[in-house]
N, C-alpha and C positions, 0 to 999 in steps of 0.2 A: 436566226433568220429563217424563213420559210424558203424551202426550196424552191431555186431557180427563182427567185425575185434577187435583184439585186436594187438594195436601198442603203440610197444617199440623198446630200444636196443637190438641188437644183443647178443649174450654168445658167449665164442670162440670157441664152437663147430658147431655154425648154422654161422661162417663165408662162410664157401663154398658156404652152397643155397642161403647167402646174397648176393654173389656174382654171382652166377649163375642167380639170377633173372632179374637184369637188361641185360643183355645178352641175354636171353629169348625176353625182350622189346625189344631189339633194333635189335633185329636179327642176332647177334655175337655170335662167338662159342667160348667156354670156354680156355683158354688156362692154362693148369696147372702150367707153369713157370711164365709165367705172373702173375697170383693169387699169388704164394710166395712172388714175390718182389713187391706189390702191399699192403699185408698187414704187410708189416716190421712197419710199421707205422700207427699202430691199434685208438687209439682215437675210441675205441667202445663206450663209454658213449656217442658218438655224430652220433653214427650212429642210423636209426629207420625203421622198418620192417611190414608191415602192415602183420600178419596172418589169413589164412581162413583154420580153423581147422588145426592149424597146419603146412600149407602151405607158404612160402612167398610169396604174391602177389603183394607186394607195396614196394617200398624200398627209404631211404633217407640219406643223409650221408652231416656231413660237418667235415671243416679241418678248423683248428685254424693258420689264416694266417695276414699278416700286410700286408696294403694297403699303398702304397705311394701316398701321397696325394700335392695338390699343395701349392710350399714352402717346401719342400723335407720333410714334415711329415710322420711317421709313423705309422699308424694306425689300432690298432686289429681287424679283423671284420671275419664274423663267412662266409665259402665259401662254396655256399651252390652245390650239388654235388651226383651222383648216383642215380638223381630223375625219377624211373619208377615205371611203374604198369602193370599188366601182363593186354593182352588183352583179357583175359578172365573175369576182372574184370573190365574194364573202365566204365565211368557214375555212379560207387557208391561212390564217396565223397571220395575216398580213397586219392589221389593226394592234395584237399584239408586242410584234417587233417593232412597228413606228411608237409605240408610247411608253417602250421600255428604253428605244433609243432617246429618243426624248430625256427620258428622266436624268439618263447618265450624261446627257447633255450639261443641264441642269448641273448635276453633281459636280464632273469638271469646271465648272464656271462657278463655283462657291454659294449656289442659291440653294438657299434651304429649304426653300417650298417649290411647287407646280401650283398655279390656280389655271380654272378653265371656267366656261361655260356650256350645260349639257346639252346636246340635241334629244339626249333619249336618255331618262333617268336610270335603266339599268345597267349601262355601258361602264359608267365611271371607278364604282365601287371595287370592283375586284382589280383593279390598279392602283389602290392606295387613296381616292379621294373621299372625302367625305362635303355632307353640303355646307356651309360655313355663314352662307350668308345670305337670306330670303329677299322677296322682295313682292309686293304685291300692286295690281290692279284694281283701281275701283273708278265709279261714276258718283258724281252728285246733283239734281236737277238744282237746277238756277233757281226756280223757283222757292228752295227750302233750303237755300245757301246762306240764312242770313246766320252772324256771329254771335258767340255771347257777348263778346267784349268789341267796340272796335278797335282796329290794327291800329300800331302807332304812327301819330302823325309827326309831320316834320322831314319826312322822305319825300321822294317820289316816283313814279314809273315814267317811263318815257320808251315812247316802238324809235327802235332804230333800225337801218337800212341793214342789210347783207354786209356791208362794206365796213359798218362800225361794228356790227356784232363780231365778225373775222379779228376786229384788232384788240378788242375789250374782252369780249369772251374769256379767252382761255389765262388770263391774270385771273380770275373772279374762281375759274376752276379751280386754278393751284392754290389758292388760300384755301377754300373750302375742301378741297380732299383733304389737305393736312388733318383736320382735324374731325374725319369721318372715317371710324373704324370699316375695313371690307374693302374702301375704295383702290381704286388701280388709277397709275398716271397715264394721259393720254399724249402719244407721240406728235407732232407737230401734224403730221399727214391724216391723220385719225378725223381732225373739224373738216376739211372738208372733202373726204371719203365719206364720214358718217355724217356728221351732222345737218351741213351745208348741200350735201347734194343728193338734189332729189329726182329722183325715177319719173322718168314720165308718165306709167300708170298711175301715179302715185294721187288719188285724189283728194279734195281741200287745195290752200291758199295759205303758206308758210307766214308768222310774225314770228318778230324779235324784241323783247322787250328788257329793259335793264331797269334796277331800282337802287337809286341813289340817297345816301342815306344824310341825315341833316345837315352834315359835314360835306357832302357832297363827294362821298365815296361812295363807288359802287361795289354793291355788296350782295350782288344776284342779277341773275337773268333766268327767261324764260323764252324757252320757245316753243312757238305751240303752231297748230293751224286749225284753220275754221272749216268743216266739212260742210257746205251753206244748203238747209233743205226748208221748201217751203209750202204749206198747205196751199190746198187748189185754192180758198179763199185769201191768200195772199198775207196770214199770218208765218212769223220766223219762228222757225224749231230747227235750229243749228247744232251740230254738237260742236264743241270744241275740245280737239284733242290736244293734251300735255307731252310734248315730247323729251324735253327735259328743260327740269328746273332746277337751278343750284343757286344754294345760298350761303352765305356765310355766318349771316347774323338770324338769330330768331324775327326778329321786327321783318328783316327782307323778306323770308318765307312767307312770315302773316302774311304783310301789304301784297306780296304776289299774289298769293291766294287769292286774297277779297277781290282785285282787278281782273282777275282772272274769272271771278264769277260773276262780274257786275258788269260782263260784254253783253252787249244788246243783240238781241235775235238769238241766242243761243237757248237752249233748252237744253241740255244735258252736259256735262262738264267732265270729261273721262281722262284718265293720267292711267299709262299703260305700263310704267315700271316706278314705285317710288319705294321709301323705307318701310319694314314691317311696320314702325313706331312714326310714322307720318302725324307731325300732329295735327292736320288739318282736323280729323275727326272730332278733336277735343274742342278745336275752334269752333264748332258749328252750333248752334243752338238745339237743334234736332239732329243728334249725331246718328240716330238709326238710319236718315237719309243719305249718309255715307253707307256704300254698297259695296264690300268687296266682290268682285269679281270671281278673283284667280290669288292665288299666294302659288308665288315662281319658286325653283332652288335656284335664286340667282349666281352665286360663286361659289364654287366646291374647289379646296383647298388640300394638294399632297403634301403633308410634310414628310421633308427626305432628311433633312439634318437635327435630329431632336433636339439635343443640346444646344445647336444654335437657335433655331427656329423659340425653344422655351426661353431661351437667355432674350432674341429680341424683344418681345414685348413687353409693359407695364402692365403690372396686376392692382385690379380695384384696392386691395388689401393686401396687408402682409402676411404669409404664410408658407410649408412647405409641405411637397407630394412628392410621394417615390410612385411614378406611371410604369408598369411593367405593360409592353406594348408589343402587337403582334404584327409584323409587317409578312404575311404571302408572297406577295410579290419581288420583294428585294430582303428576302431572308438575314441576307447578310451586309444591309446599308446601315447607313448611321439613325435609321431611325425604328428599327428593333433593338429591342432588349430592355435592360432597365434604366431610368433617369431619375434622379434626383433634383426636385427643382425647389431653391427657395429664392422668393420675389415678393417687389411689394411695387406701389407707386414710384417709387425713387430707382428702380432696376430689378435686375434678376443676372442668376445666375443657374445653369443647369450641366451637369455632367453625370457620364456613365457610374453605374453601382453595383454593388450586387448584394442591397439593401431589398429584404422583403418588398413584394410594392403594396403601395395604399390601395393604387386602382390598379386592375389589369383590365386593358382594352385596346382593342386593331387600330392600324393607323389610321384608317378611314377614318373612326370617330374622333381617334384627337384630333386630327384636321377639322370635323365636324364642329368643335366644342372651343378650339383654338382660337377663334377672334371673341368669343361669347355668346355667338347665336344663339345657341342650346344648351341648357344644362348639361354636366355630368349626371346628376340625378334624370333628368328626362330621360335621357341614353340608358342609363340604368333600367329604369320603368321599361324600357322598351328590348331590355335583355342584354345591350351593348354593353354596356361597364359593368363590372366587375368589384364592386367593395369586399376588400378585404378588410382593410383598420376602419372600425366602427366611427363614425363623422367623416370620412375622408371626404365622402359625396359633397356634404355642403362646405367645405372646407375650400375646398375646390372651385367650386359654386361663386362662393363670395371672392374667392383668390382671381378668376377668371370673367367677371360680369363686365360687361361694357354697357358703354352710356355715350354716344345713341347706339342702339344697336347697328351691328355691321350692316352695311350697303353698298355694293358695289359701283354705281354709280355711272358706268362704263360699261358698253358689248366689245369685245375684240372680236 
């Protein structure tokens, strides 16, 4: 612990300046609505406070969330969240203490990973995470949005109010993470803190849309808003922003798509977080008019328990790896040393060894390479892994490939 900080949980009367401190960090102004619906869903025992007389100067927070893992597993792991430090106090150890207490948190409570999301991509890494799960940005003009194929028929879209989307929504979520490597589960308070409620800077005119499929299941939504802009000659050049869309079925995603690009007055059609493997691009006739923007690191993944963490997930293929792995930061946790892991699609099994390893590599990267985002070979290319038994790289590779690629799906 950094001297003369004493860091713990919060009480519920220091929620506000718990609150107020990161905001300070990051340069955001308090909003007091927001703050209500924000702590409907307390888990103060898991939040932690660095004080300086009294002051909050450091703040850390995690949420008790299930990770979809590949092979549509479920998986507890501690989301780690709220991590600032006033800049009045940077370079004193502060940042460090709250994200090792953290972990041990974690550790006691049986969770074999930390996932987070980074405000600053060099922060994360020398604490164990690595990036796990991408996520990119792009635009497509309306005009050069037609399909190869049309979407299928027999569904359909329909805008619903605030009021239906709050009741439908989050069913249409929980089918769809299951079956999305990366994804994290959203708390009840999560729809309408994030989703539903909007800033009053906030410019555009929110919809809701659900797509019901021939059976009359629904099996997506979208919400988007319309930022409405108009030439002095009183032509529409609108963009339309994607704020999120989930689906369940292939067909939902098409038909979203194509309605999503066939609104009138729109000129540009921009989705600000979706999968690296989005297949709208594929849908397009002129897929060069799909425009990445930005490719995000959307979830960086610690793993703390190897054995566990390898035994949960299913592997593409069957095979086995001895990972000789280098944890810095928790030298002596359950996820240094060596592991043995053999799995396939039907399960896995991993425990300690002291069997030469195939790979040696930090934890970072197996967290990096753990849901499938990245090869072990790419890590390699790039200096991080380590082949020692000649094939191990693609051995590995094929043992650990997901389909779709991980997506987190979720901001905490």
């Amino acid at each position: 612990m950094p001297p003369d900080f004493e860091i713990r949980p919060v009480t519920p009367d220091e929620v506000e300046a718990f609150t107020r401190a990161p905001l300070a960090a990051f340069g955001e102004t308090f909003d007091p609505e927001r703050f209500k619906l924000e702590w409907t869903h307390h888990e103060l025992d898991r939040t932690l406070a660095a004080f300086d007389d009294g002051e909050i100067v450091g703040t850390g927070r995690l949420y008790s969330l299930e990770l979809t893992l590949p092979g549509a597993v479920l998986e507890p792991v501690a989301a780690v969240s709220w991590i600032s430090v006033l800049p009045t106090h940077r370079r004193r150890g502060i940042l460090t203490a709250i994200m090792g207490r953290e972990l041990d948190d974690a550790v006691e409570r049986g969770e074999s990973m930390a996932v987070l999301h980074a405000s600053e991509g060099l922060i994360y890494r020398r604490f164990g995470y690595g990036i796990a799960a991408g996520s990119i940005a792009f635009t497509v003009p309306r005009r050069h949005s037609a399909f190869l194929r049309p979407p299928p028929e027999g569904g359909r879209v329909r805008l619903v109010d605030d009021e239906t989307a709050r009741k439908v929504f989050p069913d249409i979520f929980e089918r769809a993470r299951r079956h999305q490597p990366g994804a994290v589960s959203r708390v009840d308070e999560w729809w309408g803190n994030e989703l539903f409620y909007v800033e009053k800077k906030e410019e555009g005119t929110r919809f809701f849309a659900t797509y019901e499929s021939a059976d009359r299941t629904l099996d997506g939504y979208v919400v988007y808003k319309i930022v409405a802009r108009w030439t002095d000659d009183g032509l529409g050049r609108s963009r339309l922003d994607v704020l999120d869309l989930v689906t369940v079925t292939p067909e939902a995603r098409a038909v979203l798509w194509r309605y999503l690009c066939d609104v009138d007055l729109v000129e540009t059609i921009a989705a600000g977080s979706c999968p690296v493997d989005e297949p709208l691009r594929w849908m397009l006739a002129e897929s060069r008019r799909f425009t990445v923007n930005r490719l995000s690191d959307g979830l960086w993944v610690r793993v703390l328990d190897a054995p566990a963490a390898l035994s949960a997930r299913r592997y593409a293929t069957a095979g086995q790896i001895v990972f000789g792995v280098d944890d810095e930061f928790r030298p002596d946790g359950d996820a240094a040393g060596r592991f043995a892991l053999e799995g396939g699609p039907d399960g896995a099994q991993c425990e300690r060894t002291n069997v030469d390893p195939d790979l040696a590599l930090g934890v970072a990267d197996l967290g990096a390479a753990y849901l499938g985002g990245v090869t072990f070979s790419t890590l390699a290319r790039a200096g991080l892994v380590e082949e020692r038994t000649p094939g191990a790289l693609a051995r590995a590779d094929a043992m650990f490939r997901a389909d779709p690629a991980p997506f987190v799906m979720t901001e905490f």
